[in-house]
PAMAR-821834 format. One record per residue: z, y, x of N, C-alpha, C in turn; chain; residue number from 0; residue in three letters. Coordinates in Angstrom, 2 decimals, padded with zeros to 5 digits. Layout:
N
Z;Y;X;Z;Y;X;Z;Y;X;A;NUM;ALA
...
This chain:
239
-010.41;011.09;013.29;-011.15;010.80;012.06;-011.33;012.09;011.25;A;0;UNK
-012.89;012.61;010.65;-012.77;013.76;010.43;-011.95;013.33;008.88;A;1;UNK
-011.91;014.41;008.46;-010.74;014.50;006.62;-012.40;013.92;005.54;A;2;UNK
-013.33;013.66;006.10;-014.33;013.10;004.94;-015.00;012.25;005.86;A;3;UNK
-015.13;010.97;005.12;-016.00;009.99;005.54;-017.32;009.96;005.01;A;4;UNK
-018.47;009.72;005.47;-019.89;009.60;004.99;-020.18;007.82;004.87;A;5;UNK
-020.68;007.24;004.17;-021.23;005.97;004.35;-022.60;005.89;003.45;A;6;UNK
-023.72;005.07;003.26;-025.01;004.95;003.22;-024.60;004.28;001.66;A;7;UNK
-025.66;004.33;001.07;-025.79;003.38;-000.16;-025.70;001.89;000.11;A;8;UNK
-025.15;000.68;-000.48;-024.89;-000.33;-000.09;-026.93;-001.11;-000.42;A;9;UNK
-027.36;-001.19;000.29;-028.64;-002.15;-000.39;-029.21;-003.15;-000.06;A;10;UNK
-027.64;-004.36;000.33;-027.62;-005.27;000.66;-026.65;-005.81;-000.61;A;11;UNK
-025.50;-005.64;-000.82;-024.88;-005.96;-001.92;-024.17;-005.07;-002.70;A;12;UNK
-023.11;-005.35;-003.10;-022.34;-004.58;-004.21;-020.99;-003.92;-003.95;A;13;UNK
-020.71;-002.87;-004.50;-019.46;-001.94;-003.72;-018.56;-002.36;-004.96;A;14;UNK
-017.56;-002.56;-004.43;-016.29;-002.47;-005.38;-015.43;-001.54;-004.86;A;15;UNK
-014.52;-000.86;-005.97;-013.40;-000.64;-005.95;-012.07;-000.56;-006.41;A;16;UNK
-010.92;-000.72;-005.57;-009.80;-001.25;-006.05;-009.18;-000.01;-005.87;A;17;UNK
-007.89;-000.43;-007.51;-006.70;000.98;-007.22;-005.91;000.75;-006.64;A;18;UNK
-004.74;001.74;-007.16;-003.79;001.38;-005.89;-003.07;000.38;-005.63;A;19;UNK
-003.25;-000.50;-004.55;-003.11;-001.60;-004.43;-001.60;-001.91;-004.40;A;20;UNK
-000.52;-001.44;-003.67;000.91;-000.93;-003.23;001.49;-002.88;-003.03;A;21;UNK
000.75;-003.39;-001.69;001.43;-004.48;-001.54;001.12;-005.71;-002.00;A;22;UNK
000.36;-005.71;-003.14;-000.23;-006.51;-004.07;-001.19;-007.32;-003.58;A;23;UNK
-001.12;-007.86;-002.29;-002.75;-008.88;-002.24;-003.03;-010.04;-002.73;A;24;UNK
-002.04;-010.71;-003.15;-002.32;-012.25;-004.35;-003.46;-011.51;-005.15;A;25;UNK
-002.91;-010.87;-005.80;-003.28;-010.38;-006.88;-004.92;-009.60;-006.69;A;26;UNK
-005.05;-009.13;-005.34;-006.58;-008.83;-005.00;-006.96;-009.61;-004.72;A;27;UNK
-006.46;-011.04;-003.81;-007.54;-012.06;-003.17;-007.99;-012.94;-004.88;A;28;UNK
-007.12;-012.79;-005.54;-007.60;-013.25;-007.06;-008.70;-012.60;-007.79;A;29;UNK
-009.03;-011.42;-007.69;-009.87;-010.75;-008.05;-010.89;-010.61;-007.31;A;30;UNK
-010.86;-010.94;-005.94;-012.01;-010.73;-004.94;-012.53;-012.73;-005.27;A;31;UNK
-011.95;-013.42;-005.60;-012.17;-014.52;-005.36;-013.38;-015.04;-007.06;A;32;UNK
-012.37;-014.21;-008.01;-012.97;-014.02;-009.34;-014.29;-013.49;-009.58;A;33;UNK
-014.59;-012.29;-008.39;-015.67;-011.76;-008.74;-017.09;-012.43;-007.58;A;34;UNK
-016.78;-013.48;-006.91;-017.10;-014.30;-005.50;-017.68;-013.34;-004.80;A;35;UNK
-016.77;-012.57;-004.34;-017.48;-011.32;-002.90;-017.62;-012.01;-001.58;A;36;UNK
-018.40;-010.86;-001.65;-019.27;-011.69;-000.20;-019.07;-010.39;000.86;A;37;UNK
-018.13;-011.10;001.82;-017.66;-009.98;002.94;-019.00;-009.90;003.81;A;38;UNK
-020.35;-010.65;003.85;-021.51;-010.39;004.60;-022.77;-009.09;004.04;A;39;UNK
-021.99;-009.00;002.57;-022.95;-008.15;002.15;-022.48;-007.05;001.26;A;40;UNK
-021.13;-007.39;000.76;-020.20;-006.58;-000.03;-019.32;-006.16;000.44;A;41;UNK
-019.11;-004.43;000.01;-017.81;-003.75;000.23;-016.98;-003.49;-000.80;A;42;UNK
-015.54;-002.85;-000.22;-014.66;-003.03;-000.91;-014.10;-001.61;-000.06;A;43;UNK
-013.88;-001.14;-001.20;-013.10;000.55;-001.23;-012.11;000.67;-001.84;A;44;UNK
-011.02;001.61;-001.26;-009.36;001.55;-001.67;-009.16;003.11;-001.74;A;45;UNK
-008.52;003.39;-003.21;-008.27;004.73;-003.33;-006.88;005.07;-002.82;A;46;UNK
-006.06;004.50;-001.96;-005.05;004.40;-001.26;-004.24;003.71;-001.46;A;47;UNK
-003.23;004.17;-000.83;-002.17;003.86;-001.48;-001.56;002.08;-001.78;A;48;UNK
-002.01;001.57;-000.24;-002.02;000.30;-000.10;-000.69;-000.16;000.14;A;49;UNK
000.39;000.45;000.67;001.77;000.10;001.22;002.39;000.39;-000.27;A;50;UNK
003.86;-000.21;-000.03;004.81;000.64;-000.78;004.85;-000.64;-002.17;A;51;UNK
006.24;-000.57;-003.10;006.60;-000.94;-004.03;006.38;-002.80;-004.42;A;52;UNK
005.21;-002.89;-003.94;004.73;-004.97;-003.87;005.46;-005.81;-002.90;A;53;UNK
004.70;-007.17;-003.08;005.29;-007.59;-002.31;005.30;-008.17;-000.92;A;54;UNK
003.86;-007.78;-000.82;003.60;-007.41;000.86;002.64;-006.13;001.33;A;55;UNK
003.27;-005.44;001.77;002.63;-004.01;002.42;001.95;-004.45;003.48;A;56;UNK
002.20;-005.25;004.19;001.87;-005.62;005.57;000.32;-006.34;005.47;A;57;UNK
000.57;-007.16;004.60;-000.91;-007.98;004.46;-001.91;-007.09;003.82;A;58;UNK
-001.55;-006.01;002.93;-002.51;-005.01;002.78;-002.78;-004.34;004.21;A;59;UNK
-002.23;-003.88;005.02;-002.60;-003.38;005.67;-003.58;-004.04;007.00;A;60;UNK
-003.51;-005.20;006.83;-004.15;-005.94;007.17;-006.09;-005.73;007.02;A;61;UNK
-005.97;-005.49;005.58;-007.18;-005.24;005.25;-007.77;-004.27;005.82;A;62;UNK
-007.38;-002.99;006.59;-007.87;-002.11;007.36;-008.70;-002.94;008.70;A;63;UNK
-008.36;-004.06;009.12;-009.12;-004.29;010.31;-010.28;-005.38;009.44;A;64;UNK
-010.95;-004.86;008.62;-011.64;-005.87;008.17;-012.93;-004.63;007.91;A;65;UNK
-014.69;-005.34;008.33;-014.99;-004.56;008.54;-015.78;-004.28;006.99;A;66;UNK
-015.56;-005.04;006.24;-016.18;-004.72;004.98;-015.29;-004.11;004.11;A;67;UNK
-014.04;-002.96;004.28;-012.99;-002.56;003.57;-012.65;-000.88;004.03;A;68;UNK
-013.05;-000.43;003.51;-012.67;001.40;003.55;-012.10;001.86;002.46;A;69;UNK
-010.62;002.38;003.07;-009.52;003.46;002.28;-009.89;004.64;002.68;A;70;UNK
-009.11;005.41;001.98;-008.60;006.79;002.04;-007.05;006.86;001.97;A;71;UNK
-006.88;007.79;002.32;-005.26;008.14;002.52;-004.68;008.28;001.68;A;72;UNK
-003.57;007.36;001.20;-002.61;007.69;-000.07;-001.43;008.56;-000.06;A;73;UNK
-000.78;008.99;-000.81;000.54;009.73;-000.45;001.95;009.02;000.10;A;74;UNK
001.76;007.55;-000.69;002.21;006.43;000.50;001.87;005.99;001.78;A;75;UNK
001.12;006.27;002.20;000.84;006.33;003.56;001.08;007.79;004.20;A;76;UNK
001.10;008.89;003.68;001.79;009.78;004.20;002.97;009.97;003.87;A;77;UNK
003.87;009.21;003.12;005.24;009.28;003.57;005.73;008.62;004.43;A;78;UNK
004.63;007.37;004.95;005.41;006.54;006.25;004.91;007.31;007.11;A;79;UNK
004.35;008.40;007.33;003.88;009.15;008.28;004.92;009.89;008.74;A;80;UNK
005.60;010.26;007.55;006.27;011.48;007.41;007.66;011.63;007.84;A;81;UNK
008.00;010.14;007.62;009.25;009.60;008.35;009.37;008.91;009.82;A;82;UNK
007.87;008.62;010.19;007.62;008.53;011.86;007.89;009.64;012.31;A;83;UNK
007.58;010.70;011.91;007.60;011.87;012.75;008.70;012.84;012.73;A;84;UNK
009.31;012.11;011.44;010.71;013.36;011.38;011.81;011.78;010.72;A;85;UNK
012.03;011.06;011.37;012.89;009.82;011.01;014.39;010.02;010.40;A;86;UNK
014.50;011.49;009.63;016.18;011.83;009.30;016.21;010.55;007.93;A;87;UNK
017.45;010.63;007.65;018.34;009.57;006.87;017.51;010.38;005.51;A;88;UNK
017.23;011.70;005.31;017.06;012.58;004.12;015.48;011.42;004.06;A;89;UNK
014.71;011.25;005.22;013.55;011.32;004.47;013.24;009.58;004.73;A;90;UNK
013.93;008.93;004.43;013.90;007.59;004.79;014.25;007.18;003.40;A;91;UNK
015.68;008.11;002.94;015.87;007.99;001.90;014.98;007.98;000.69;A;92;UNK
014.54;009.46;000.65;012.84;009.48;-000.32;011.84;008.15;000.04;A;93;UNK
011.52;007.61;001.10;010.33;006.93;001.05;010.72;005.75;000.06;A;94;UNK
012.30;005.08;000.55;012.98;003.74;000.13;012.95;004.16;-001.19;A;95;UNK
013.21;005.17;-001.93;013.33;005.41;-003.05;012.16;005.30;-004.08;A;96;UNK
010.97;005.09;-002.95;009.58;005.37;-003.51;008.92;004.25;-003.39;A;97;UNK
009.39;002.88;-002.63;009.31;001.46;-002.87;008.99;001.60;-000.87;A;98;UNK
009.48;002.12;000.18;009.07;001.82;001.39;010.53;001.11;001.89;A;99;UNK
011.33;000.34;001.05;011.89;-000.70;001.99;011.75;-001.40;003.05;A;100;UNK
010.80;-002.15;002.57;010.02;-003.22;003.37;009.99;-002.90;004.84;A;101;UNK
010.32;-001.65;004.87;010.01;-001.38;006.21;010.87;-001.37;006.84;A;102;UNK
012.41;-001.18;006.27;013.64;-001.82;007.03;013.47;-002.48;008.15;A;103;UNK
012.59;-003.69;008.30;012.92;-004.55;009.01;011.52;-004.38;010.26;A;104;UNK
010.94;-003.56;009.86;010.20;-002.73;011.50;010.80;-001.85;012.53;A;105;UNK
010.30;-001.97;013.42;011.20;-000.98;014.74;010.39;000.28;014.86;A;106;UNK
010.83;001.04;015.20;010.11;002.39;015.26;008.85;002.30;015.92;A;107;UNK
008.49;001.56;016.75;007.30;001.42;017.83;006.55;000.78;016.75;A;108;UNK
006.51;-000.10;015.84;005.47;-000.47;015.03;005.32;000.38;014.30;A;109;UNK
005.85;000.72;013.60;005.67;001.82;012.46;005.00;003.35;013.14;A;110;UNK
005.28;003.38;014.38;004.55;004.44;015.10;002.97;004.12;014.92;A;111;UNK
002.56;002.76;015.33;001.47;001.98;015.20;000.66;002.41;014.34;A;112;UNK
001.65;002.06;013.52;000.67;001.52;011.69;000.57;003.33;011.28;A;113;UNK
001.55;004.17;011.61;001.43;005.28;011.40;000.11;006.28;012.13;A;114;UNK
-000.03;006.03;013.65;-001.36;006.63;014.10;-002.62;005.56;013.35;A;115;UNK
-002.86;004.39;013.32;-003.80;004.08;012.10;-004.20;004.26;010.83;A;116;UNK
-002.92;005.28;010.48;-003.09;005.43;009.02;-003.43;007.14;009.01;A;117;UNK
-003.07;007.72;009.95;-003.48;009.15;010.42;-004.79;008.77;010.52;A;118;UNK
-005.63;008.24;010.98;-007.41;007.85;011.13;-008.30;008.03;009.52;A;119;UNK
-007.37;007.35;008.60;-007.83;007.61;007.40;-008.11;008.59;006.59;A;120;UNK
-009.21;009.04;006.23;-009.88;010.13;005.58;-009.32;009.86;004.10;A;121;UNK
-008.88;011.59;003.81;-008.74;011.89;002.63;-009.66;011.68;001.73;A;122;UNK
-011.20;011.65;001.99;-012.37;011.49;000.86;-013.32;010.12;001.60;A;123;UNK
-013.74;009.65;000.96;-014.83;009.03;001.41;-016.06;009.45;000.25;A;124;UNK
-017.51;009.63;000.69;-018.66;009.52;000.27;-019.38;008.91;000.22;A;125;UNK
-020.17;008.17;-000.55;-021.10;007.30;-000.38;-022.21;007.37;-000.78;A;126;UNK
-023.31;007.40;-000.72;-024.28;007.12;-001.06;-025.24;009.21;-001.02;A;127;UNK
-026.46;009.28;-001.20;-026.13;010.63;-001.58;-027.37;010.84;-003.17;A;128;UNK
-028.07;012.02;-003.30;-028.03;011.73;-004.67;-027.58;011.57;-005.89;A;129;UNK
-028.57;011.18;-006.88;-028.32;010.01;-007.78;-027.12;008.85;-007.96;A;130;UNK
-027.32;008.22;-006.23;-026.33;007.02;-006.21;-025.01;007.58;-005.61;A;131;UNK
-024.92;008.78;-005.18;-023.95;008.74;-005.05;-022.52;009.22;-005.23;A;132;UNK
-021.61;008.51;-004.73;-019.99;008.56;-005.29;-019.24;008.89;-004.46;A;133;UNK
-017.94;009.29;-004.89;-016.56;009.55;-004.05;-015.44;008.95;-004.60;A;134;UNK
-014.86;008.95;-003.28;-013.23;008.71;-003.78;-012.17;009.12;-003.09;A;135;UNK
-011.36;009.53;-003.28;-009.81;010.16;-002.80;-008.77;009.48;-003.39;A;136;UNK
-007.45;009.82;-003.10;-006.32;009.82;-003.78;-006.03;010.25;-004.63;A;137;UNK
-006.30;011.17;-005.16;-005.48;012.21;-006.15;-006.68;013.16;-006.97;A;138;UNK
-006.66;013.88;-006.75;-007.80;015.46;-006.88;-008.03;016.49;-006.54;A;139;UNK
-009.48;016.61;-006.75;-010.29;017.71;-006.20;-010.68;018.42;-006.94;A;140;UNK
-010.22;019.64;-007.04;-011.11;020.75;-008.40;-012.76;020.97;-008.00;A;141;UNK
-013.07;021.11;-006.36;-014.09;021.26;-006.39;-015.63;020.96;-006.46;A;142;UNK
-016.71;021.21;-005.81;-017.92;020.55;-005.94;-018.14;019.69;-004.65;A;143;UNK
-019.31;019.16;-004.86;-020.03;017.87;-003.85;-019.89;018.57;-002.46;A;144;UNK
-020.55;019.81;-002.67;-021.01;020.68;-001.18;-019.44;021.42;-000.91;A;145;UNK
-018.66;021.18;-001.70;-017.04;021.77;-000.98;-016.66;020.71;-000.47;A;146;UNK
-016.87;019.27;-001.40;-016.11;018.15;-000.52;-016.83;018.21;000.86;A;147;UNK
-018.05;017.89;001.24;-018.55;017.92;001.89;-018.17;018.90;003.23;A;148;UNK
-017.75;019.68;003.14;-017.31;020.77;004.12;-016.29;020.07;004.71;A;149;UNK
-015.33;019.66;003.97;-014.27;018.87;005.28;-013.27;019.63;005.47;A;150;UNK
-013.22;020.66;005.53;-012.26;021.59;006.68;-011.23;022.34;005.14;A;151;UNK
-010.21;021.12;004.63;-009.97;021.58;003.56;-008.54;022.35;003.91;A;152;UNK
-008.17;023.18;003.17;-006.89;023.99;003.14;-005.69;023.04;003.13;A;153;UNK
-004.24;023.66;003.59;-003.59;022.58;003.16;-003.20;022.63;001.96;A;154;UNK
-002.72;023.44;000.98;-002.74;022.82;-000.34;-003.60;022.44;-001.47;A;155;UNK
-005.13;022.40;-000.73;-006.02;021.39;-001.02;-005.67;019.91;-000.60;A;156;UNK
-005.58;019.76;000.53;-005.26;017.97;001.05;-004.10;017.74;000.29;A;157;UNK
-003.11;018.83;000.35;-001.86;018.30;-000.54;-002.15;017.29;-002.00;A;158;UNK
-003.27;018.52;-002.74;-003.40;017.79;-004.10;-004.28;016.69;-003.93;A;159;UNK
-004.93;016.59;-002.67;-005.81;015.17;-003.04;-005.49;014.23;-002.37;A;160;UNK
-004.28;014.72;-002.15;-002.90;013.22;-002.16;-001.97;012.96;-003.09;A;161;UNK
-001.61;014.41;-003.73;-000.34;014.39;-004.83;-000.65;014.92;-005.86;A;162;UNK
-001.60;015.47;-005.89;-001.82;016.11;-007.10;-002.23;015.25;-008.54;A;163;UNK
-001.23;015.99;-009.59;-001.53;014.99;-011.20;-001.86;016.23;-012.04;A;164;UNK
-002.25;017.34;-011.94;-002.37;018.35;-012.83;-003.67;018.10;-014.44;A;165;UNK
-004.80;017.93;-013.18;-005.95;017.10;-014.25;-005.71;016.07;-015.38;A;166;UNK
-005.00;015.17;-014.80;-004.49;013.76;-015.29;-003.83;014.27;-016.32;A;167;UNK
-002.85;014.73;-016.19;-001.60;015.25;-016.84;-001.93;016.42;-018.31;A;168;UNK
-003.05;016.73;-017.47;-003.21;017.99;-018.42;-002.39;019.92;-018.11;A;169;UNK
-002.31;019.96;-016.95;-001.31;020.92;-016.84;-002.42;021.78;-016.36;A;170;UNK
-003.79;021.55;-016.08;-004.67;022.54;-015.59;-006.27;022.27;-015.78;A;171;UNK
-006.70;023.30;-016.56;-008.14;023.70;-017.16;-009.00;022.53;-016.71;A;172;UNK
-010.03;021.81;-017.22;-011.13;021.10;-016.70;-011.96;021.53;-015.85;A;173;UNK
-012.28;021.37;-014.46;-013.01;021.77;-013.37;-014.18;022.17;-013.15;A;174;UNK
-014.91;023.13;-013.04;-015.94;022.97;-013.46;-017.04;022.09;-012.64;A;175;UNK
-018.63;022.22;-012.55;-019.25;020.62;-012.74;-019.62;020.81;-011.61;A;176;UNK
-020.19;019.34;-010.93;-020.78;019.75;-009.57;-020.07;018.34;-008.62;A;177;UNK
-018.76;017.83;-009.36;-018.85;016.77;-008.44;-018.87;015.34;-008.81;A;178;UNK
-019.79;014.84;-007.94;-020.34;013.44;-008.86;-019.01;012.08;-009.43;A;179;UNK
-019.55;011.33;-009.42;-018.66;010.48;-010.03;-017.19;010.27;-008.84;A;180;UNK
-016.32;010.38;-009.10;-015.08;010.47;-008.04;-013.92;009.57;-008.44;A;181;UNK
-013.89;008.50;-007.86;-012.31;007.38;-008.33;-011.31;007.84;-007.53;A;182;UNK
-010.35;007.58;-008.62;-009.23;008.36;-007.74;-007.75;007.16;-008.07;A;183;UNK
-007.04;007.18;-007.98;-006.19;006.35;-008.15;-004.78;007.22;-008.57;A;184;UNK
-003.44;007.00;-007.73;-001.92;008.20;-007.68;-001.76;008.10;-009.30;A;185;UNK
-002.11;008.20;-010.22;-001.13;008.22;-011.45;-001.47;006.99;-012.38;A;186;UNK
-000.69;006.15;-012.35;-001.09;004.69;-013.36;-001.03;005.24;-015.10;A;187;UNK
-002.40;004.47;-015.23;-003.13;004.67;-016.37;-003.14;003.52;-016.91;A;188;UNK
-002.72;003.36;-019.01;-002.85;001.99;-019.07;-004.27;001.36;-018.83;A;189;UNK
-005.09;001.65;-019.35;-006.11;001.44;-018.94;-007.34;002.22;-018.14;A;190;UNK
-007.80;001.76;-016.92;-009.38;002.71;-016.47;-010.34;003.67;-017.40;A;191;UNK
-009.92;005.05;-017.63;-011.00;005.76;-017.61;-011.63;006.54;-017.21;A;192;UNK
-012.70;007.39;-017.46;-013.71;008.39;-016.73;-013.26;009.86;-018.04;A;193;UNK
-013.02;011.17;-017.27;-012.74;012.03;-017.84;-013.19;013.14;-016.54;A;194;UNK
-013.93;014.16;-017.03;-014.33;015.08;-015.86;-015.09;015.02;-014.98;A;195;UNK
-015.79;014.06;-014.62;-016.48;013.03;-013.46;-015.30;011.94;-012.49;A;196;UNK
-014.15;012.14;-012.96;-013.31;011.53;-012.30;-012.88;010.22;-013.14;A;197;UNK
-013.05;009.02;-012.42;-012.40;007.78;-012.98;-011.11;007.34;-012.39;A;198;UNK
-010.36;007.04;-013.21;-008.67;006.51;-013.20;-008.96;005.25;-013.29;A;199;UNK
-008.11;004.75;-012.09;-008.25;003.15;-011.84;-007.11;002.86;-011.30;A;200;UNK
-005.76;003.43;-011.05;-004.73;002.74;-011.23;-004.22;002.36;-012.86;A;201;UNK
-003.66;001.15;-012.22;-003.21;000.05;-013.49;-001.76;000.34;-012.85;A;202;UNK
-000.82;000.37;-011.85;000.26;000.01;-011.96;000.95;-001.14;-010.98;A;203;UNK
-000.24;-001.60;-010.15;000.26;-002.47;-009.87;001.13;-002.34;-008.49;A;204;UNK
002.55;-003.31;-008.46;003.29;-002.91;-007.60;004.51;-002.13;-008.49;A;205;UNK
004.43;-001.29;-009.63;005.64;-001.06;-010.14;006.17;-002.26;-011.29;A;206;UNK
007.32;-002.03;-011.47;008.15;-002.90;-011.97;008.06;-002.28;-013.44;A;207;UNK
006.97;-002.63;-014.39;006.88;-002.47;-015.37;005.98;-004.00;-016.06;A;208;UNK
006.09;-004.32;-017.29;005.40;-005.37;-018.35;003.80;-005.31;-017.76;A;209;UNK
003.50;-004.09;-017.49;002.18;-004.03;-017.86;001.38;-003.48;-016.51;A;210;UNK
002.21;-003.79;-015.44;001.48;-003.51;-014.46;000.43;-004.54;-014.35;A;211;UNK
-000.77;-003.56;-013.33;-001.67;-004.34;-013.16;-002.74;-004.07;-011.95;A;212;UNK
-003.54;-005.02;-011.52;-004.31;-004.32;-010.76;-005.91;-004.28;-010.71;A;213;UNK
-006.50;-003.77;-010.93;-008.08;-003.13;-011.21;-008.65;-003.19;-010.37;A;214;UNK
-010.01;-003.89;-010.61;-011.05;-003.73;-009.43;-012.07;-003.67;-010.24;A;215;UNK
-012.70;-002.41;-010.09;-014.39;-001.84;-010.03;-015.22;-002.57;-009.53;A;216;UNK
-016.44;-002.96;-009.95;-018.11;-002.54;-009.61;-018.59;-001.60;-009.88;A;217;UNK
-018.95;-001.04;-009.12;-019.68;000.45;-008.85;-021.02;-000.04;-009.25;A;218;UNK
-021.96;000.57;-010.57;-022.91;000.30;-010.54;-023.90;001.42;-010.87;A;219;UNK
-024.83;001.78;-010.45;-025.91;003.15;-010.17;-026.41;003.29;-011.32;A;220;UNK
-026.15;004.58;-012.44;-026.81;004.90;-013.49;-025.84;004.89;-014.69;A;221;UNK
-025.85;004.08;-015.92;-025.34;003.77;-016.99;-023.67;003.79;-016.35;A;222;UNK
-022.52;004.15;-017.34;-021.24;004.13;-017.33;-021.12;002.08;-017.70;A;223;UNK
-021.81;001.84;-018.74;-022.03;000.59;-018.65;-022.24;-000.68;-017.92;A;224;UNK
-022.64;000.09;-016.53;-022.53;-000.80;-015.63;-021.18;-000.86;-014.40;A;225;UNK
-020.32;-000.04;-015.01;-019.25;-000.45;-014.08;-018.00;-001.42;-014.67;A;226;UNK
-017.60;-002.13;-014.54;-016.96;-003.46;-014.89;-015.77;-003.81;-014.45;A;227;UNK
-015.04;-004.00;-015.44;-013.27;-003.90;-014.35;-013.29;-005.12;-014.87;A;228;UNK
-012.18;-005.64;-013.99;-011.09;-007.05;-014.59;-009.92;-006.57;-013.94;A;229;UNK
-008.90;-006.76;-014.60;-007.36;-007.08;-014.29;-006.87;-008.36;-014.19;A;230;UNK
-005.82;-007.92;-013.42;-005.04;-009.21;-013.21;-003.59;-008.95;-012.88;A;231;UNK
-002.85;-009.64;-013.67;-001.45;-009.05;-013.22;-001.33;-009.17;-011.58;A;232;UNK
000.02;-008.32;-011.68;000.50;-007.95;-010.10;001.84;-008.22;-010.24;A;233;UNK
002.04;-009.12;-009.36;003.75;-008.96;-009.32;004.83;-007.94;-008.77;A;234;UNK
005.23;-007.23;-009.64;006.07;-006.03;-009.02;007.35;-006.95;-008.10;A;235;UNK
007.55;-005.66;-007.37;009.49;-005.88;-006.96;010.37;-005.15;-007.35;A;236;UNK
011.42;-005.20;-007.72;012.39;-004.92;-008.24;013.36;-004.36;-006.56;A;237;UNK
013.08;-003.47;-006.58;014.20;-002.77;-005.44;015.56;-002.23;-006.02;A;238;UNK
């Protein structure tokens, strides 16, 4: 799978997207059910970060064999990577610590599985081009349309557009212009906003806080006005 995905403008139905999901699918089939999507004509895009901290990882991951549903790679999904390939007690420890329990009760041969499927997943996806179109990653990208586009990113480029919070956070200058509208998910925000060309659409959901939650987008072409969230709580776990 190359590190950027290309896909067409949707002009059959309507693109959504969801943050980070981490386990949470009550809580999406409620929101997919709320907004009546239509898997014949509507997609559904994941800024990662589907495993980990909820209360089923597994049934999210589920959603990968579905053909109206495209992620990108979260930094939770590269820590179950990370412990397939180097399985010490040190780094099993970090993942469990980071809500990858759940996985206790898999054998190494599955998790090998779910791990080369989750290696397939592109750090960026693109959509549309133009006017209509959008991106999304994990984390962030300082650069422009025609850098994402190149693909062949450094590694402490992929690093930050899995882990990186500098933007978010404030720890580094505003980027300059050039890349279109970009959802990103990795740092829970109380509420969805747009700052930089980049929109924040984790709510939280999956951590064990009052106010977690989980967000789903309509992506709509033109006006900021036309993109439309609803929440809905998420039930955290308590590890």
């Amino acid at each position: 799978m190359p590190q950027v995905e290309r896909l067409p403008a949707n002009v059959a139905g309507r693109d959504f997207i969801v943050g980070d999901i981490h386990g949470c699918t009550e809580a999406l089939h409620e929101l997919l059910c709320r907004v009546a999507f239509d898997t014949r004509f509507d997609r559904l895009f994941s800024v990662g970060d589907l495993i980990d901290r909820g209360p089923d990882s597994g049934g999210a991951l589920t959603l990968l064999d579905c053909p109206w549903f495209h992620a990108v790679r979260g930094n939770h999904e590269e820590m179950l990577r990370t412990v397939v390939s180097d399985p010490s007690a040190r780094h099993w420890e970090w993942w469990v610590a980071n809500g990858g329990a759940w996985a206790r009760g898999c054998d190494m041969t599955e998790l090998r599985q779910v791990s080369d499927r989750l290696g397939e997943l592109p750090l960026a996806i693109v959509v549309g081009d133009g006017a209509e179109r959008f991106n999304l990653m994990h984390a962030e990208f300082f650069g422009t349309d025609a850098e994402l586009d190149e693909g062949d990113f450094e590694p402490y480029v992929a690093m930050r557009m899995l882990w990186g919070r500098d933007l978010v956070s404030g720890k580094s200058v505003p980027p300059r212009e050039g890349l279109s509208l970009t959802y990103v998910g990795h740092t829970p925000v109380r509420s969805p906003f747009c700052a930089f060309s980049r929109h924040y659409i984790d709510t939280g959901a999956g951590h064990a806080t009052r106010d977690a939650r989980l967000t789903l987008i309509q992506h709509g072409v033109g006006e900021a006005a036309s993109v439309r969230t609803w929440t809905e709580s998420a039930p955290a776990l308590t590890l």
